[in-house]
LUMBAZA-192647 format. One record per residue: x, y, z of N, C-alpha, C in turn; residue in three letters. Coordinates in pm, 1 decimal. Example, Ala and Ser with C-alpha at 12.3 -4.5 7.8 and 13.67 -1.06 7.14 Angstrom:
// residues 2
+----------+----------+----------+----------+----------+----------+----------+----------+----------+---------+
!   n.east !  n.north !     n.up !  ca.east ! ca.north !    ca.up !   c.east !  c.north !     c.up ! residuo !
+----------+----------+----------+----------+----------+----------+----------+----------+----------+---------+
!   1319.0 !   -569.0 !    780.0 !   1230.0 !   -450.0 !    780.0 !   1320.0 !   -330.0 !    780.0 !     ALA !
!   1285.0 !   -225.0 !    708.0 !   1367.0 !   -106.0 !    714.0 !   1290.0 !      3.0 !    787.0 !     SER !
+----------+----------+----------+----------+----------+----------+----------+----------+----------+---------+
This chain:
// residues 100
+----------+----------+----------+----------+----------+----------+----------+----------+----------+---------+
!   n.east !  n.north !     n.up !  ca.east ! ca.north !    ca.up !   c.east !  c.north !     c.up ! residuo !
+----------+----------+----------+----------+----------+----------+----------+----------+----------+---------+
!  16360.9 !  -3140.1 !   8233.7 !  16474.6 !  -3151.1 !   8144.4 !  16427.3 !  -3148.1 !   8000.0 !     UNK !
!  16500.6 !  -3119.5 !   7939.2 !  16467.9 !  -3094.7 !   7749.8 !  16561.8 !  -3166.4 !   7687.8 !     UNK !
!  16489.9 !  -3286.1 !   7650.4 !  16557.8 !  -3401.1 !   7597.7 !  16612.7 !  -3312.7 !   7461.9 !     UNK !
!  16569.1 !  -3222.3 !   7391.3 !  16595.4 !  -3221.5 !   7237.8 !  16723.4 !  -3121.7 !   7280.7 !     UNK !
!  16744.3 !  -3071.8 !   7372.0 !  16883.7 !  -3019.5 !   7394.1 !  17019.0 !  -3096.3 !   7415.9 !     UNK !
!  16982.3 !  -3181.2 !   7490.2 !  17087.5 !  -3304.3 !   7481.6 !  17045.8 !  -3397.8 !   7372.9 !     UNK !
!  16922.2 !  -3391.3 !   7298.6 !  16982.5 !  -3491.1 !   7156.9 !  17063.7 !  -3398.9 !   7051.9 !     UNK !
!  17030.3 !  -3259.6 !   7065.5 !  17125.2 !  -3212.5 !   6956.9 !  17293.6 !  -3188.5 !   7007.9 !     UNK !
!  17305.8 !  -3208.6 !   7116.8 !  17431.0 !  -3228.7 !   7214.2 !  17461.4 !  -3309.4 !   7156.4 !     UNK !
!  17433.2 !  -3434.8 !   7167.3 !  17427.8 !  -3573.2 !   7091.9 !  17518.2 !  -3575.8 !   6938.0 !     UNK !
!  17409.4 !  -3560.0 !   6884.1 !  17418.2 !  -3514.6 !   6750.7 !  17576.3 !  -3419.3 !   6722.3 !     UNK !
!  17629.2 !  -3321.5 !   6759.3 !  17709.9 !  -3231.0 !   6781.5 !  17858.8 !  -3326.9 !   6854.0 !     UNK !
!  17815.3 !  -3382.3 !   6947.6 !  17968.0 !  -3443.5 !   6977.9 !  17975.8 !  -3539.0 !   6894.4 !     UNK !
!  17874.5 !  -3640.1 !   6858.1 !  17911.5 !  -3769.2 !   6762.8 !  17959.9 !  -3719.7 !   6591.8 !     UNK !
!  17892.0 !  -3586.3 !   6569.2 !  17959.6 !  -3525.6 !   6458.5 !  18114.3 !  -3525.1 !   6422.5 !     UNK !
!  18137.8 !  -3431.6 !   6569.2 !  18264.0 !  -3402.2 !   6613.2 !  18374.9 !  -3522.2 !   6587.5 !     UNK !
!  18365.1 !  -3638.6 !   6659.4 !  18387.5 !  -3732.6 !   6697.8 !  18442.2 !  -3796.8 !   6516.6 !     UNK !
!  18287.2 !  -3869.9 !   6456.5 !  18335.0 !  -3869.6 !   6332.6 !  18412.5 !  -3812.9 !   6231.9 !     UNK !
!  18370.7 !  -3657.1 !   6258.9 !  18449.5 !  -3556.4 !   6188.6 !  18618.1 !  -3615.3 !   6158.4 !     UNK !
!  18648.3 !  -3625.2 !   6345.8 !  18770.0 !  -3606.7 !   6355.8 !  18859.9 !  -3753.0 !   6310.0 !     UNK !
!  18775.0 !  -3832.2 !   6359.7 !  18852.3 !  -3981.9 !   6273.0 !  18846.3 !  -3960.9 !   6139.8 !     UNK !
!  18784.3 !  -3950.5 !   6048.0 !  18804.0 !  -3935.0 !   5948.1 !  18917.1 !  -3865.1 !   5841.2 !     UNK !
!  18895.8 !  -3738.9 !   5931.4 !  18968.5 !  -3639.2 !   5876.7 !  19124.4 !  -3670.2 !   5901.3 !     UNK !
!  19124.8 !  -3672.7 !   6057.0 !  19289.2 !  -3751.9 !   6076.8 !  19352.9 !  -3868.9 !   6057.7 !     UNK !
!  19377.8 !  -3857.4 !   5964.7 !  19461.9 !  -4016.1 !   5936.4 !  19588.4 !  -4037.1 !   5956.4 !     UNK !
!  19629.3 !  -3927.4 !   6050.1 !  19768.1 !  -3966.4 !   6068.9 !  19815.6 !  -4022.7 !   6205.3 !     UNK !
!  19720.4 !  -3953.4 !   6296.1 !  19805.3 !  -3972.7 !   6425.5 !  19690.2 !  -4086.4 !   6505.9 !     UNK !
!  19710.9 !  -4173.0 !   6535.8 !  19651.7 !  -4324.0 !   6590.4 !  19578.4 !  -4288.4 !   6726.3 !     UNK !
!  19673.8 !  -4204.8 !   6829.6 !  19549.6 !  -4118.6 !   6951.7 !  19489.7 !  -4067.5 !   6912.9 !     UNK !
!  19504.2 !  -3969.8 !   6825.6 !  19344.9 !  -3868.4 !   6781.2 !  19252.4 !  -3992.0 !   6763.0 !     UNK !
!  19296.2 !  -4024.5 !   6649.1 !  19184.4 !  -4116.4 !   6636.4 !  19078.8 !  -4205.7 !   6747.6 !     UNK !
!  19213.5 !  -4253.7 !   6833.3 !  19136.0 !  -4316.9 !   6931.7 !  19049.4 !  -4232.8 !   7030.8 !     UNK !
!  19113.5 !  -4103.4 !   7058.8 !  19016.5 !  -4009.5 !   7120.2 !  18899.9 !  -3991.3 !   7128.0 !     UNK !
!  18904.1 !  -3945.5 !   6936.9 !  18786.6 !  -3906.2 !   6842.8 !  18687.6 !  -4041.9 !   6870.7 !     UNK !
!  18727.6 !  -4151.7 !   6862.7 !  18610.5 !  -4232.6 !   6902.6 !  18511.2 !  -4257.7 !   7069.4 !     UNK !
!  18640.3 !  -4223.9 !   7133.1 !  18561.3 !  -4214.1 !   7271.7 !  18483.1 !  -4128.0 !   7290.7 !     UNK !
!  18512.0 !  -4003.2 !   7220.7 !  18426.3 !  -3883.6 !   7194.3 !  18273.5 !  -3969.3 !   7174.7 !     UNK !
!  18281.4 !  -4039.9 !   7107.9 !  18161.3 !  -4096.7 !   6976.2 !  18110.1 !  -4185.9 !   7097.3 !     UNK !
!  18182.1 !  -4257.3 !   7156.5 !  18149.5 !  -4374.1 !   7267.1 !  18021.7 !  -4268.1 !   7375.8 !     UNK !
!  18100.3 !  -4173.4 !   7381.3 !  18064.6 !  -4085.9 !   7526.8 !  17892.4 !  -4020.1 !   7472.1 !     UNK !
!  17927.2 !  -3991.2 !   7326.2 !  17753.0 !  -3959.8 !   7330.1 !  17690.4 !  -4023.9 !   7266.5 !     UNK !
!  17708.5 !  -4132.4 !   7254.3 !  17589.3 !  -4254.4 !   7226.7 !  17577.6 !  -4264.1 !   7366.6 !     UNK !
!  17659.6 !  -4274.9 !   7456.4 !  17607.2 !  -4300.6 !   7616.1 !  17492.3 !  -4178.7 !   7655.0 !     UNK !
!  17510.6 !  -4066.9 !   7586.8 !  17488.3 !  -3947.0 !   7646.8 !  17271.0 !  -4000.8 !   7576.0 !     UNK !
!  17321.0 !  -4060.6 !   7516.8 !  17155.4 !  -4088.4 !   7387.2 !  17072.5 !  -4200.6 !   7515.3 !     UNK !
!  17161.1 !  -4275.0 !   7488.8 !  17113.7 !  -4393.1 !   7617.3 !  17072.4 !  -4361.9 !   7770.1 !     UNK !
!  17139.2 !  -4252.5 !   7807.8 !  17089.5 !  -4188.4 !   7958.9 !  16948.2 !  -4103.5 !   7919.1 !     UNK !
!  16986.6 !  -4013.2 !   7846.3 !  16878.7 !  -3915.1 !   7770.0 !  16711.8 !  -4014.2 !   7756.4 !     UNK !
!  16711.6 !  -4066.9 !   7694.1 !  16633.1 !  -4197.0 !   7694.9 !  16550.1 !  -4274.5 !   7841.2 !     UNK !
!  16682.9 !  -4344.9 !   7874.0 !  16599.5 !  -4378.5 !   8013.3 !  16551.7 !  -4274.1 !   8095.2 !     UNK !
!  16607.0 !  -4107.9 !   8108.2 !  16535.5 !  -4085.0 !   8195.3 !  16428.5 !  -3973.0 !   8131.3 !     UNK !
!  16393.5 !  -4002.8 !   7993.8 !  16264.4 !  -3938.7 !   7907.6 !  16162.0 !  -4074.2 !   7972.9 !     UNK !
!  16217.3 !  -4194.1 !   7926.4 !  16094.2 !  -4302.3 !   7941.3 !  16082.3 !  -4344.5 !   8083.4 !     UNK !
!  16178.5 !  -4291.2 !   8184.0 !  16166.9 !  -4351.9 !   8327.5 !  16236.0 !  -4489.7 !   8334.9 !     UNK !
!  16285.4 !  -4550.1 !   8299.0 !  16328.1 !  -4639.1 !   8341.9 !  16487.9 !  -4672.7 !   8323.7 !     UNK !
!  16513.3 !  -4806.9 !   8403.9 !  16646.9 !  -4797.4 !   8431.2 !  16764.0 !  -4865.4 !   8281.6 !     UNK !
!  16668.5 !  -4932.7 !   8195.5 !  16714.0 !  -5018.6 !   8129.3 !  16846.9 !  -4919.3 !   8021.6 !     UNK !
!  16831.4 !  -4808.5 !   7996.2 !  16936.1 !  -4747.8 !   7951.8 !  17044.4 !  -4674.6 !   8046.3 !     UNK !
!  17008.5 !  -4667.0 !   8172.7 !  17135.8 !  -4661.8 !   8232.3 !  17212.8 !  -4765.9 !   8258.0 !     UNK !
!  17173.3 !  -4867.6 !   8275.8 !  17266.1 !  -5000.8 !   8251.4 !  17319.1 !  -5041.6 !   8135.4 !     UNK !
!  17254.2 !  -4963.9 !   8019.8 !  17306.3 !  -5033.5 !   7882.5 !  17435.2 !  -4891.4 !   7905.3 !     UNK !
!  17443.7 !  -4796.1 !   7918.0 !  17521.6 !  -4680.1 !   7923.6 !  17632.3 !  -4747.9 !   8043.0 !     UNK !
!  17631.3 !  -4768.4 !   8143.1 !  17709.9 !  -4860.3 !   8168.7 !  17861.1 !  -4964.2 !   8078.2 !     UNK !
!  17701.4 !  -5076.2 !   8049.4 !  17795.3 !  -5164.8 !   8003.1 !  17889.8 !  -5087.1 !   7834.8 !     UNK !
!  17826.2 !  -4968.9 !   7839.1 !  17912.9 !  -4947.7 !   7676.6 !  18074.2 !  -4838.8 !   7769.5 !     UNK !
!  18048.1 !  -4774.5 !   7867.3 !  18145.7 !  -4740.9 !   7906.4 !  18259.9 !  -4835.1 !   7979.1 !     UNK !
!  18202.1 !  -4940.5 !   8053.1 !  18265.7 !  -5084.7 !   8035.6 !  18324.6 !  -5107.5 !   7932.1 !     UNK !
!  18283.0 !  -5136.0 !   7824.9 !  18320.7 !  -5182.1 !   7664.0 !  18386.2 !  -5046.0 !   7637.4 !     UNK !
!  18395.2 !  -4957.4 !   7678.4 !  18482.2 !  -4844.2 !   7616.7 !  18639.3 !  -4833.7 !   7711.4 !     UNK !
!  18631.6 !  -4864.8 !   7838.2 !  18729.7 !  -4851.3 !   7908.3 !  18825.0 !  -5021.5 !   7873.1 !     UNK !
!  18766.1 !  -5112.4 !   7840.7 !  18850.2 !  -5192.9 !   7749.1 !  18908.4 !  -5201.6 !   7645.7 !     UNK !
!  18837.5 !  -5100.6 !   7552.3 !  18892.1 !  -5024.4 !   7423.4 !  19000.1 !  -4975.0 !   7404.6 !     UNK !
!  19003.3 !  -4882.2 !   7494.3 !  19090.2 !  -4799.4 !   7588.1 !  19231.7 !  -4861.5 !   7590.6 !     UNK !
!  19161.1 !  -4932.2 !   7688.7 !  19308.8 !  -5037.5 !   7734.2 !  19432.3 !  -5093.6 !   7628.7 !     UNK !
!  19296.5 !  -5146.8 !   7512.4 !  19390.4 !  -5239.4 !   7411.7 !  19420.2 !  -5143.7 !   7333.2 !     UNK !
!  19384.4 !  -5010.7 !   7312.4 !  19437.0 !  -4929.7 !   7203.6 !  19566.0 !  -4853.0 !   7267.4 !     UNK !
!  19557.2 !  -4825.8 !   7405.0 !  19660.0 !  -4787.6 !   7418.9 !  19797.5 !  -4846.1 !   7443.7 !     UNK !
!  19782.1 !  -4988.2 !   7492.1 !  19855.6 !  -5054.5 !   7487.8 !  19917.4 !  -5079.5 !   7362.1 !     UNK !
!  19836.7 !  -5106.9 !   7242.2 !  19873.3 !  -5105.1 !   7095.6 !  19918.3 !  -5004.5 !   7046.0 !     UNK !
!  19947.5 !  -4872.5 !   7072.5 !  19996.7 !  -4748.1 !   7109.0 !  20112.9 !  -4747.5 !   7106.9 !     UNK !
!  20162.8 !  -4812.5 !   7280.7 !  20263.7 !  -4749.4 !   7305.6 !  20352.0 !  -4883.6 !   7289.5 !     UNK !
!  20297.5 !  -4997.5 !   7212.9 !  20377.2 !  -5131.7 !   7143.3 !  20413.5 !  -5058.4 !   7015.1 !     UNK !
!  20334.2 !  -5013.8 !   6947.5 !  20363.5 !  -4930.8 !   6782.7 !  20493.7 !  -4839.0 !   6809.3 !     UNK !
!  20460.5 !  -4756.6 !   6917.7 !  20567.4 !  -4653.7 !   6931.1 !  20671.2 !  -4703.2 !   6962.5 !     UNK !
!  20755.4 !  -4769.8 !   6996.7 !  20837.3 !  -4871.1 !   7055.9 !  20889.1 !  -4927.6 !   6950.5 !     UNK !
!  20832.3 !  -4998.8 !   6871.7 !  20868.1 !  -5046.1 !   6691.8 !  20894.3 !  -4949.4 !   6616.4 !     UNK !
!  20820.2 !  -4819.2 !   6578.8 !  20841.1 !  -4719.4 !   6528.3 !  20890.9 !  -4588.7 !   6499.8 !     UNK !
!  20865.8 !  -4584.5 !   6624.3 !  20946.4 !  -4411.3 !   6692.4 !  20831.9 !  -4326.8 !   6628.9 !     UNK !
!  20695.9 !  -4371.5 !   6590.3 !  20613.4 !  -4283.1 !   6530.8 !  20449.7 !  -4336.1 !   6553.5 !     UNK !
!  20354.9 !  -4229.8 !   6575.2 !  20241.7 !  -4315.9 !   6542.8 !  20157.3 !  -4303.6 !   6428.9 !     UNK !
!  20228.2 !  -4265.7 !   6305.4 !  20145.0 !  -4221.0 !   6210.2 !  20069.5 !  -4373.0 !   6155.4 !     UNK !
!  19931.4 !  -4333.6 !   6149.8 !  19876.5 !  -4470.0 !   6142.1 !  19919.9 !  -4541.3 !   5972.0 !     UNK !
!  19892.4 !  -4429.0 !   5893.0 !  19972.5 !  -4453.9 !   5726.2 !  20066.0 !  -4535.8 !   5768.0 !     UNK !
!  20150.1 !  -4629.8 !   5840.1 !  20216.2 !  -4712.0 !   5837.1 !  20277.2 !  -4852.4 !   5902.9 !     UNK !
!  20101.5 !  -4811.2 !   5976.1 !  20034.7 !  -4928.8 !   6013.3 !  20055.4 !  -5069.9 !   5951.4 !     UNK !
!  20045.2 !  -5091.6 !   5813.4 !  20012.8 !  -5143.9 !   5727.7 !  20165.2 !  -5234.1 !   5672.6 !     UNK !
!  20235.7 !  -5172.1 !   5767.7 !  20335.1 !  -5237.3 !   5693.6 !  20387.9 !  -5319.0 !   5764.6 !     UNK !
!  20303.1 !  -5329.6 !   5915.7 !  20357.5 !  -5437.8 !   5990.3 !  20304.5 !  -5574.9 !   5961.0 !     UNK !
!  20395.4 !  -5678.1 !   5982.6 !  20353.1 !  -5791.4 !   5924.9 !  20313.8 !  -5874.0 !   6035.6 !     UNK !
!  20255.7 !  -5984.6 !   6059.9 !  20237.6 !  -6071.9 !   6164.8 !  20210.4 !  -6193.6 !   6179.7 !     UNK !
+----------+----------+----------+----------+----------+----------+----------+----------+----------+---------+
């Protein structure tokens, strides 16, 4: 295997990923997308890794971050489709105006 092909893989989706949060500031799924994007190849760095050095300790850390990502998940979408429900919109620009 050729680790430097999947680190520039790497490199290329987490671009992506950032790119796209940044750039979109309007719609609250992209965004959340765009980060799982980002979630998925830091995992992709962490597998890449353990099986350059042989061992298991980064497939378990790749694991627990897709764990920690499928909870992410959960609360963003749930916070989602609570926003949409209040709003009739998910433009995040108006986020800000909820009070609590």
């Amino acid at each position: 295997m050729n680790s430097a092909l999947f680190l520039c893989t790497v490199v290329v989706l987490f671009g992506m990923g950032a790119l796209g949060t940044f750039l979109n500031r309007r719609n609250f799924l992209i965004m959340l997308l765009c980060i799982e994007v980002m979630l998925l190849s830091v995992n992709l760095v962490f597998l890449t890794g353990s099986v350059t050095v042989d061992d298991l300790n980064g497939q378990l850390l790749a694991l627990w971050v897709l764990t920690a990502a499928a909870a992410e998940t959960a609360l963003g979408l749930a916070l989602c489709v609570l926003y949409f429900r209040l709003r009739s919109t998910l433009d995040v620009e108006l986020i800000s105006l909820m009070k609590g």
